[in-house]
VEXLOLO-538041 format. One record per residue: x, y, z of N, C-alpha, C, O, CB in turn; residue in one letter. Coordinates in steps of 0.001 Angstrom, whole numbers, padded with zeros to 6 digits, always signed. Glycine has a CB too. Example, Ala and Ser with C-alpha at 12.3 -4.5 7.8 and 13.67 -1.06 7.14 Angstrom:
+013190-005690+007800+012300-004500+007800+013200-003300+007800+014236-003319+008465+011308-004473+009046A +012850-002250+007080+013670-001060+007140+012900+000030+007870+013409+001138+008039+014084-000598+005725S 
END
This chain:
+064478+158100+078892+065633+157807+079739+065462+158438+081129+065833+157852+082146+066931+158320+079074X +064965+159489+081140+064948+160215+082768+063718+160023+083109+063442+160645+084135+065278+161894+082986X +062615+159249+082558+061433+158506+082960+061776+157525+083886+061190+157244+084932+060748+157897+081865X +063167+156838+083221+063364+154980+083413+064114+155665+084661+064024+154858+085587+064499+153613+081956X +064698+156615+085012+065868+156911+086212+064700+156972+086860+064087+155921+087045+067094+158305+086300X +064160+158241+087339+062956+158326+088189+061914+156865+088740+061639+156798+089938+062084+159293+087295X +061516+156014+087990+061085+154866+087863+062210+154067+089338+062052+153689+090499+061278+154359+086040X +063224+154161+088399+064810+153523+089191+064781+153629+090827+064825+152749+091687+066384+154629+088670X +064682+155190+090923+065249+155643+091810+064021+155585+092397+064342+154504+092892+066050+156759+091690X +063029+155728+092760+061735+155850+093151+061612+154023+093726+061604+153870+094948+060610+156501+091676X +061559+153254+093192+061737+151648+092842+063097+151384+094078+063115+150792+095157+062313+151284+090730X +063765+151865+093582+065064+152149+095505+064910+152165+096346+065151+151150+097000+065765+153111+096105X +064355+153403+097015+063734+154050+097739+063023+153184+098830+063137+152990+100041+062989+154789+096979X +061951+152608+097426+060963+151426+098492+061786+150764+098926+062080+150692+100119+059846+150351+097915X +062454+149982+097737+063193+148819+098614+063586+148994+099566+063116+148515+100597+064135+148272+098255X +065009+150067+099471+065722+150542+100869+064689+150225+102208+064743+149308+103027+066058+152381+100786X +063695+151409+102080+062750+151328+103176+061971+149987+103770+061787+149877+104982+061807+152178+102775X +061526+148975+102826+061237+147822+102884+062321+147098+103708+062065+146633+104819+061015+147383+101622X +063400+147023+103200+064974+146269+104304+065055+146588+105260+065277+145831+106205+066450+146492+104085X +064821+148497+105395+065446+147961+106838+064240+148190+108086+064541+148267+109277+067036+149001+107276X +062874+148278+107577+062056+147834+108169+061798+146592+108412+061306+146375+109519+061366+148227+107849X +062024+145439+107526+062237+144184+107579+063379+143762+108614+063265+142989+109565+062485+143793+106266X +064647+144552+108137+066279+143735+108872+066443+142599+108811+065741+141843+108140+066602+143758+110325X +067340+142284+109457+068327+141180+109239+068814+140469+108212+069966+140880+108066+068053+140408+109767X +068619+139733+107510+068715+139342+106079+068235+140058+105487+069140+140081+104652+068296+138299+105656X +067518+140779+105098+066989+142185+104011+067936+143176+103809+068236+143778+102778+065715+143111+104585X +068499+143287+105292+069677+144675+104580+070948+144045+104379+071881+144625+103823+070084+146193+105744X +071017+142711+104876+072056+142127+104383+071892+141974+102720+072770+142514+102047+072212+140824+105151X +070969+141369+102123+070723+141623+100736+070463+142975+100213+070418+143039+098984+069709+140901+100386X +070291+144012+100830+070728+145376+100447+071939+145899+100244+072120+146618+099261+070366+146086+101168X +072921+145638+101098+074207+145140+100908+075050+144723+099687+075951+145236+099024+074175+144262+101529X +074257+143390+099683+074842+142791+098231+074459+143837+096892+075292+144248+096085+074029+141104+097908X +073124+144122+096880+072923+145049+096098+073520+146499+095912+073609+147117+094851+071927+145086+096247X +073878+146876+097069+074990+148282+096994+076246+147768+096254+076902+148647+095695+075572+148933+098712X +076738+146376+096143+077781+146486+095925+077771+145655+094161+078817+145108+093811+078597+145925+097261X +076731+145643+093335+076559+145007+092285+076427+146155+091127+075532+146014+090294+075400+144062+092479X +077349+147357+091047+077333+148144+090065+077840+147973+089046+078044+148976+088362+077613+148983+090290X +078134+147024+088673+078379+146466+087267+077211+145706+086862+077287+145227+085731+079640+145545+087176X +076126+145476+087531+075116+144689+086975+073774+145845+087102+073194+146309+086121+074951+143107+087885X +073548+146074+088104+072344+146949+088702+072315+148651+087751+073201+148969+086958+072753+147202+090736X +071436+149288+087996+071161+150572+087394+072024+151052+088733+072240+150367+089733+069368+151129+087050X +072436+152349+088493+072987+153178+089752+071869+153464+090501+071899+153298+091720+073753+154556+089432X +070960+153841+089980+070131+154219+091259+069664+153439+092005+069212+153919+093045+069167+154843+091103X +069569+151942+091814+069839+150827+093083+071124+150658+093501+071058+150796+094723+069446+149400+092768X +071883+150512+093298+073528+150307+094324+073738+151809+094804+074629+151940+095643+075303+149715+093182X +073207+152724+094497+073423+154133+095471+072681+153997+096459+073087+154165+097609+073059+155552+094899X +071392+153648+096136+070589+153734+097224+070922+153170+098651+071125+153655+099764+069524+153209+096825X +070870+151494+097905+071570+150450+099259+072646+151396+099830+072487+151650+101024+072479+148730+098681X +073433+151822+099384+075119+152279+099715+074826+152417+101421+075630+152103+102300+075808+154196+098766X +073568+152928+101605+073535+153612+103193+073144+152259+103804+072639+152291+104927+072232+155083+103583X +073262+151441+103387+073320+150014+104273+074057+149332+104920+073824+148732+105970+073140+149213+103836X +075445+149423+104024+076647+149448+104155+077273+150136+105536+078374+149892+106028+077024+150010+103009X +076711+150652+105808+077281+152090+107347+076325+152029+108163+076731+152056+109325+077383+154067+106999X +074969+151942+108038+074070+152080+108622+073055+150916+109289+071997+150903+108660+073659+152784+107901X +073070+150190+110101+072442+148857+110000+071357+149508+111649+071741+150446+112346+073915+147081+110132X +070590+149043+111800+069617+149433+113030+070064+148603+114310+070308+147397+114266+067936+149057+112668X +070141+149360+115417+070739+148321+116799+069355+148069+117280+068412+148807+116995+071916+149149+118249X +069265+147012+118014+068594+146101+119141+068957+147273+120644+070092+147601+120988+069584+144122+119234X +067745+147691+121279+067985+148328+122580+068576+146710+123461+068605+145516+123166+066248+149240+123290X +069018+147647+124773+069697+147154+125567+069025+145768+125766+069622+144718+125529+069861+148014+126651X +067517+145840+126296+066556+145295+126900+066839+144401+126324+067574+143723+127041+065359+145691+126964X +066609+143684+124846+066791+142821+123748+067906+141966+124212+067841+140784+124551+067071+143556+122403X +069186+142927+124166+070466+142343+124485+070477+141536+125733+071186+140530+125702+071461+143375+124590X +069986+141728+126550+069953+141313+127908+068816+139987+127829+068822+138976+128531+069480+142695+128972X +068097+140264+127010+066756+138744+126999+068280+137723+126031+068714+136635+126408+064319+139198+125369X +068561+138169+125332+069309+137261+124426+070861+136811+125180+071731+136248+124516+069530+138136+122878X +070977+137022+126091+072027+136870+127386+071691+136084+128108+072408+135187+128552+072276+137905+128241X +070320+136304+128410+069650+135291+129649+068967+134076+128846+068475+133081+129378+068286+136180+130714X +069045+134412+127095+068202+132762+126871+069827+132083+126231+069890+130861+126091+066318+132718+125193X +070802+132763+125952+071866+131891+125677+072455+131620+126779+072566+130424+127047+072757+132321+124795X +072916+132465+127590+074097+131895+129485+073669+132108+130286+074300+132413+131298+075500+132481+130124X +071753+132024+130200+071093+132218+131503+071476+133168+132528+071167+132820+133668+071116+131129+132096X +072130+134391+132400+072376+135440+133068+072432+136837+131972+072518+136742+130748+073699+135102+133873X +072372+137883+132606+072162+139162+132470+073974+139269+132006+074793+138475+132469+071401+140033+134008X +074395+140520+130917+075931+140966+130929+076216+141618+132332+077324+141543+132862+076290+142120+129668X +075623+141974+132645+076318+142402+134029+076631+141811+135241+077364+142178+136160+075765+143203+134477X +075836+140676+135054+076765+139571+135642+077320+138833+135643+077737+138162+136587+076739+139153+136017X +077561+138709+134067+079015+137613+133427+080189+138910+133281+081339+138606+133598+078629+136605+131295X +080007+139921+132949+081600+140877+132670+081649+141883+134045+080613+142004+134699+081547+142161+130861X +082742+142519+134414+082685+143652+135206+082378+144554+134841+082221+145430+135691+083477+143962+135681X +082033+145005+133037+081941+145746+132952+081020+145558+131817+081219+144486+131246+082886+146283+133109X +080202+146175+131383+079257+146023+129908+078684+146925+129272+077532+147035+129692+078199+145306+129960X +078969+147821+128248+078607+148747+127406+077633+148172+127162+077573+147114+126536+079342+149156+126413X +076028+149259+127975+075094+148777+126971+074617+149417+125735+073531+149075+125268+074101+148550+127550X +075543+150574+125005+075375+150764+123976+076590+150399+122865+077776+150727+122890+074964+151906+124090X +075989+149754+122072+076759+149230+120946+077542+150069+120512+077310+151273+120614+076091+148797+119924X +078817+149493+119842+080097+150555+119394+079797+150626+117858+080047+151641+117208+081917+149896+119732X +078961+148907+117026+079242+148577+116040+077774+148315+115809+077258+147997+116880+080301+147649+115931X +076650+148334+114522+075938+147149+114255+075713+146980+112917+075950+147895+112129+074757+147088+114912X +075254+145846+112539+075108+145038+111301+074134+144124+110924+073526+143298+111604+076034+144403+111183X +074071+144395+109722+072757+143684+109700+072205+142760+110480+071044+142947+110842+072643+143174+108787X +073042+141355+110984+072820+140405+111542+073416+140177+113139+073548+139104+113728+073183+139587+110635X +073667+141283+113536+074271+141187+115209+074795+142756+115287+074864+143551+114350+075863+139801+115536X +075150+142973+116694+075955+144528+116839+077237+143903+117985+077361+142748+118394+074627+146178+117757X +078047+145059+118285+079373+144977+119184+079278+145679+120373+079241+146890+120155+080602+145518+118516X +079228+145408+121469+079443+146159+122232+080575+145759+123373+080580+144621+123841+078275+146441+122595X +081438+146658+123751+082773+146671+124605+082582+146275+126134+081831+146927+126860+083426+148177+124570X +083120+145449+126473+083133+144927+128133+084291+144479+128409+085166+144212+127585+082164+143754+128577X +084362+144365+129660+085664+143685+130721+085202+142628+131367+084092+142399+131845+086256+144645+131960X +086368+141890+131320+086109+140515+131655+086362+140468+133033+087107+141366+133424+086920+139503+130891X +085959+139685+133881+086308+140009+135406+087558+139581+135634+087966+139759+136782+085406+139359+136472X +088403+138983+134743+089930+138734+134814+090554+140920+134251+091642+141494+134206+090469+136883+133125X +089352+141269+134016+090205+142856+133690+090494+142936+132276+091013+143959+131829+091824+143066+134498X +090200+141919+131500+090884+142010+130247+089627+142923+129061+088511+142416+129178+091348+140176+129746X +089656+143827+128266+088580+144601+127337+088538+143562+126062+089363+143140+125252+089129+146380+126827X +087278+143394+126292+086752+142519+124874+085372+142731+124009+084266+142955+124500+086584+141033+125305X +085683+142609+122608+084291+143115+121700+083680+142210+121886+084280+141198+121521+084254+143418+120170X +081967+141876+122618+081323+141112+122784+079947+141286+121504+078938+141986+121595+081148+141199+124248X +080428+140259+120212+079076+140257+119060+077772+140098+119635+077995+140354+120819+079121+139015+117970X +076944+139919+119570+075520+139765+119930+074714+139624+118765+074814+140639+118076+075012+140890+120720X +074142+138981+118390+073314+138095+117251+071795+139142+117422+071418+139418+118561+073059+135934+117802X +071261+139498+116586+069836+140621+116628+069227+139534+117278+069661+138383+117227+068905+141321+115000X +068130+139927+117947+066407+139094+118126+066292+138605+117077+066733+139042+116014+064930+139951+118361X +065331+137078+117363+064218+136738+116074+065203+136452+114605+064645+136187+113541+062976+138392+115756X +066220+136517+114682+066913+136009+113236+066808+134733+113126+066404+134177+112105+068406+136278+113021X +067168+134137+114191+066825+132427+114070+065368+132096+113780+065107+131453+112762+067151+131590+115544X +064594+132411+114438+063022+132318+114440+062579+132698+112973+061898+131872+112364+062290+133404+115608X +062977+134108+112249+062620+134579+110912+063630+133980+109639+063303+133814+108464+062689+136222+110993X +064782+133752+110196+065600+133426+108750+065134+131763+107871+065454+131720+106683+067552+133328+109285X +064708+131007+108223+064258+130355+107578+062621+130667+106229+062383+130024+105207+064256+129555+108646X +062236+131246+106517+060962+132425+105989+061389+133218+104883+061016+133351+103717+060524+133619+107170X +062882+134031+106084+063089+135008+104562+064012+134884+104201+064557+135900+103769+063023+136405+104434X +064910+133338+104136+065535+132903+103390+065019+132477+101763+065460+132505+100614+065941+132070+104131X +063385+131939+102753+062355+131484+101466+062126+132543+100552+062271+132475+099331+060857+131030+101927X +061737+133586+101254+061308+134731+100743+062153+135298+099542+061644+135755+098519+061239+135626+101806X +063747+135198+099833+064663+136044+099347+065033+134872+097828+065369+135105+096667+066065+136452+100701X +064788+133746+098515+064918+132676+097028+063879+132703+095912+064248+132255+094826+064835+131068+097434X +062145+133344+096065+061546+133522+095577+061306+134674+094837+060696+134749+093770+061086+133189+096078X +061986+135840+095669+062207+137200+094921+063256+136965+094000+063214+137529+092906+062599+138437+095855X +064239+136171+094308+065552+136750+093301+064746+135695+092331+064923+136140+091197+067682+136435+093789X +064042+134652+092253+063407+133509+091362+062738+134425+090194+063077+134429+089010+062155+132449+092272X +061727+135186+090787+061328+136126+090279+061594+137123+089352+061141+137292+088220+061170+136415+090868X +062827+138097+090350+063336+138800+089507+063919+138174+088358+063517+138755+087350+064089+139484+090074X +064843+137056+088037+065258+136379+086678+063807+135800+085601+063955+135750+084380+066313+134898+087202X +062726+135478+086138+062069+135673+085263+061233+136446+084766+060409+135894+084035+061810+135131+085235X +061082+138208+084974+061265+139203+084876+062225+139704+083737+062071+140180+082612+061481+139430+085939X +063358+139357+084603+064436+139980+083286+065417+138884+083594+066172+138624+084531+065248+141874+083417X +065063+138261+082263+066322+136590+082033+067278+136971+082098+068102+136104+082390+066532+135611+080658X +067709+138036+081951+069497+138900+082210+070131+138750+083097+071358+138651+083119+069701+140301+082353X +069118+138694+084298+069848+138472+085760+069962+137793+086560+068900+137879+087175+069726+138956+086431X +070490+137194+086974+070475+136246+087833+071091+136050+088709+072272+135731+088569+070518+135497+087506X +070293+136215+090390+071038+136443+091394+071007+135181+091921+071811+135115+092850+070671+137501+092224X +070440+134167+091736+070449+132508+091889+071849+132700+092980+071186+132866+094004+070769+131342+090032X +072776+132758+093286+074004+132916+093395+073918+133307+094977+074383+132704+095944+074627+133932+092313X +072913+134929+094896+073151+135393+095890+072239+134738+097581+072618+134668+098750+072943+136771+095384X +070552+134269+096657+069664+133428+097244+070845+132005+097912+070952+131880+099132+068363+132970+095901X +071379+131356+097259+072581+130372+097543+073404+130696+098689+073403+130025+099721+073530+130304+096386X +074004+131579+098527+074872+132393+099370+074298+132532+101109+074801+132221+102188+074918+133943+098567X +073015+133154+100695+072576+133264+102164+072112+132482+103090+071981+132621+104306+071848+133910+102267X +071698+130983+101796+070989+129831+102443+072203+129332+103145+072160+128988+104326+070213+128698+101410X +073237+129293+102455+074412+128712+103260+075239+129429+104346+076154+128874+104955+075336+128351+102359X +074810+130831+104563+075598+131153+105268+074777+132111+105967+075236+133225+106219+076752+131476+104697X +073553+131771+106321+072908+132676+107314+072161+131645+108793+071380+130735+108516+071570+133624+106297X +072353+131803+109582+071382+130566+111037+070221+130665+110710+069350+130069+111343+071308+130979+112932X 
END
């Protein structure tokens, strides 16, 4: 039994590290996995848990290429004002606070780099692991969650 924990928790670990070296959809499916403790061993839904709070930001620079390839300008010259450090981030975009040149304060989302470019890949990717994992152990089946992301990730 404290073989199979160690095993567990060790087996976490990677993953964790694997997601959020990967990002975007990876720690979003880390995510799901923090929150599947009725199915999972604890020492995977503890692990993820720091996914949940913790997601990696995009520097400014990023933000500003992804400004100029969506409204062909820089934030600082669409708002009066533009936090270039994020208040918020998440797996799949972060928040950062600006003023509108009407004066008004608004949370402006911002979508990470490269999610469009990679999510088709490790959408594949994530349908073949969870494929996997059920035939591994016929017990589980995250079929559901692979579904989930195809439909609701760009």
């Amino acid at each position: 039994k404290e073989e199979q924990r160690r095993v567990h928790l060790r087996s976490a670990e990677l993953l964790k590290n694997l997601f959020f070296l990967n990002g975007g959809i990876y720690i979003k499916f880390g995510q799901h996995i923090a929150q599947l403790d009725h199915l999972l061993p604890d020492q995977y839904v503890n692990t993820m848990k720091v996914m949940l709070n913790k997601a990696p930001t995009q520097p400014y620079e990023k933000v500003k290429l992804t400004f100029k390839e969506e409204f062909g300008d820089v934030p600082e010259n669409l708002y009066k004002h533009f936090d270039p450090v994020p208040i918020f981030s998440a797996s799949l975009a972060q928040v950062h606070v600006a003023e509108t040149k009407s004066g008004e304060k608004v949370a402006v989302k911002v979508q990470h780099r490269g999610l469009r470019e990679t999510s088709s890949s490790d959408i594949a990717a994530t349908y073949y692991l969870v494929l996997l994992l059920h035939k591994i152990f016929p017990t589980l089946n995250f079929m559901w969650l692979a579904e989930e992301m195809q439909d609701n990730l760009p």
